[in-house]
N, C-alpha and C positions, 0 to 999 in steps of 0.2 A: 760245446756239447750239442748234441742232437739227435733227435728223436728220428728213425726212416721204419712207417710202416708201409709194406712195400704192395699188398693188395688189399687197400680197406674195404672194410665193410660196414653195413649200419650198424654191427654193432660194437665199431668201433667209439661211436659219439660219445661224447661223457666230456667232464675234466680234469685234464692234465695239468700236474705237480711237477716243478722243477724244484729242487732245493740243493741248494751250496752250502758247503761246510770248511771251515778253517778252526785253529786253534783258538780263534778270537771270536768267533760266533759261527750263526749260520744266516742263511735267508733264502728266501722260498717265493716262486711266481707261479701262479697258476693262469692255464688259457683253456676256453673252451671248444671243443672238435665236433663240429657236427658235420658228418658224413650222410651225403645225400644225394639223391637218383631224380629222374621222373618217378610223380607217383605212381603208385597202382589203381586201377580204376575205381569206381564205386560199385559198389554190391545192384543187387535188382533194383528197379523204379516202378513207382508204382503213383498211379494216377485216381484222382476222385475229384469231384465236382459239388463242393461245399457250400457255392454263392452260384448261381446261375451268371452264365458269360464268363465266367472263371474254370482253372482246370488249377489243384492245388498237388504238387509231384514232390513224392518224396521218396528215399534212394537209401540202403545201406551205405555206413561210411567208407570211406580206401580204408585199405588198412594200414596205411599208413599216416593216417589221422592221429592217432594219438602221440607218435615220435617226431610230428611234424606240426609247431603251433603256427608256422606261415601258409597251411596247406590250406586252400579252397576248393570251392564247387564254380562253375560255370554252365546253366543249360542252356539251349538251343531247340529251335523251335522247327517245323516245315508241317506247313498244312496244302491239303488236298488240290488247292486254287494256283499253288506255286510248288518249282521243284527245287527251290534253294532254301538251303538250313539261317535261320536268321537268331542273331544272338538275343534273348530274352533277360538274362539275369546273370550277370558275372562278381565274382569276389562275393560269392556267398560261404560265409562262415557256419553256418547250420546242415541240416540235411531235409529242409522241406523249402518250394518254393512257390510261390502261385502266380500262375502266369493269367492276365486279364483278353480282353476284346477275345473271345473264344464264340466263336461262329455256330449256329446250330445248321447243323446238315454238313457242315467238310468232316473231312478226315484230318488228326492232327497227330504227330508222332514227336515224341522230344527226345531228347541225347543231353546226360548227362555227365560231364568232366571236372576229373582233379587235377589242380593245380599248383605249382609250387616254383621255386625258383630255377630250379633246376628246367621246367618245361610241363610239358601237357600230359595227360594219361589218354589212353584209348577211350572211347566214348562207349558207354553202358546207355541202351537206348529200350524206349517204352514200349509197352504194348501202343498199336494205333488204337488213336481216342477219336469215339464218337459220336456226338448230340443230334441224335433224330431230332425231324422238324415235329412239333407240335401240333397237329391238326385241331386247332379251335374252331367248336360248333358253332354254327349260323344259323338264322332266321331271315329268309329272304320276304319282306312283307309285299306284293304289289299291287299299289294304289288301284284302285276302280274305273276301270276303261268308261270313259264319257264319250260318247256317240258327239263328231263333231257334226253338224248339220249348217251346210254353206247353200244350204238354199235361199234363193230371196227371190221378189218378186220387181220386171223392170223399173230400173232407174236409171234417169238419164245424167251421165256423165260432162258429154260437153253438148248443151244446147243448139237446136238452128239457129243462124243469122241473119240476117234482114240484107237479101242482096238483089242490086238494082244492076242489069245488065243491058249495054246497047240490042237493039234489034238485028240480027243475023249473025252475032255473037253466041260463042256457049256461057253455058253457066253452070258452074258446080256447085253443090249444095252437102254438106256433109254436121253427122253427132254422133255423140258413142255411147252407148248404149250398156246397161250392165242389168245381167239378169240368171238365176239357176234355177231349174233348166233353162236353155236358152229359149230367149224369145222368139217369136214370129215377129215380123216387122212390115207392117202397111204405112205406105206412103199414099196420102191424096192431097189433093186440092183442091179448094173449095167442098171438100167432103165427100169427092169422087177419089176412088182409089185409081191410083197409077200402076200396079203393081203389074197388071196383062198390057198397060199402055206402053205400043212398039215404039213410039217417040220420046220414051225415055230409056236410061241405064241407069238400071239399080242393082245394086251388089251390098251384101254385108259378111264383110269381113273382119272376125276375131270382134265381134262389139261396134265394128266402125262401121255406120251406115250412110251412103252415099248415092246421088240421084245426078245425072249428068245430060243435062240439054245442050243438043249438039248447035242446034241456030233458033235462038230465042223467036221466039213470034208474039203477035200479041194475045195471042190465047194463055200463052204461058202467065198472062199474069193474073195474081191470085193469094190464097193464103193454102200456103203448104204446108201440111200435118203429118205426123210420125207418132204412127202408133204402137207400140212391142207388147206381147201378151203374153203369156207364159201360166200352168196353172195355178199358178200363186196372185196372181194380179196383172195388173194395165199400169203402163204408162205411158204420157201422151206431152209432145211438145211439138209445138208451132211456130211459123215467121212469113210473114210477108212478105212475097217478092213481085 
């Protein structure tokens, strides 16, 4: 014996009765038919933001939820920073989901699907969702401008040295000097300033003061002093040569 329904439909599902009869009894088996499609989509989505960094999406059932107790949900995700749908939450058996890490300032849209054995429904998709950035007041405080003052008055750096040179040889003589404003610098010996003396070369350069006897004689010898002044103060170093 057998059963041929030749175009089913859903509502064909149910259970079927077979029962056999003879003179001697009968007996009876029953199976169950359930006839079944891709689902139908789910109804509107609708989205709210109940826990901040969250978006919580909830969706009219298919209507085919109730004939169907294998039927689920699946949503999907694409926000503003990317242009690919990313699966969020699958084999959902309710009709709300909440999806986390929700970004303030993108744009985010989700798509929600019914599923069943049979395959996929067409996607029922949200309004885009979106969390303006928050503009938190400030208080900019700024600390109390201090006048730096690098003034000082000369000091000597690196000292003269005590230099003994043949006669009709040179002799160089050099110190460095630190002073703001810069100093003026007098060179004597013996307490006669050398500074207009054509027989010597004196130069200061960047702090470094230097005096250059081209052929020593014996007048050159003596005690040679270095004096910087600036209007803050004096200072004074000396050496015997």
């Amino acid at each position: 014996a057998q059963l041929l329904i030749a175009s089913s439909e859903r509502s064909d599902t149910g259970i079927y009765t077979i029962t056999v009869k003879n003179i001697v009894g009968q007996d009876s088996f029953s199976v169950e038919i359930r006839v079944t499609d891709e689902p139908k989509p789910p109804g509107p989505v609708e989205t709210d933001e109940n826990v901040p960094g969250t978006v919580t999406i909830s969706w009219t059932p298919s209507p085919d939820e109730k004939r169907d107790d294998r039927l689920h949900y699946m949503v999907m995700k694409r926000d503003s920073s990317k242009r690919t749908w990313n699966t969020v939450g699958d084999h959902i058996f309710n009709n709300r989901f909440t999806v986390c890490n929700i970004m303030p300032g993108r744009e985010y849209q989700f798509r929600v699907f019914a599923k069943n054995d049979m395959g996929c429904s067409k996607p029922t998709e949200s309004p885009k969702w979106l969390i303006s950035h928050k503009k938190e007041k400030f208080i900019l405080n700024m600390p109390e401008r201090k006048t730096c003052n690098l003034q000082c008055p000369p000091r000597f750096l690196v000292p003269l040295k005590m230099h003994t040179a043949p006669e009709g040889y040179e002799c160089y003589m050099s110190c460095a000097v630190k002073g703001d404003p810069t100093p003026h610098v007098t060179w004597l010996r013996d307490n006669v300033s050398l500074n207009t003396n054509t027989n010597y070369f004196i130069s200061n350069t960047c702090g470094v003061c230097s005096l250059l006897i081209l052929r020593v004689g014996p007048n050159d010898t003596g005690e040679y002093k270095i004096v910087a002044e600036n209007l803050l103060g004096e200072g004074r170093v000396c050496h015997q040569t």
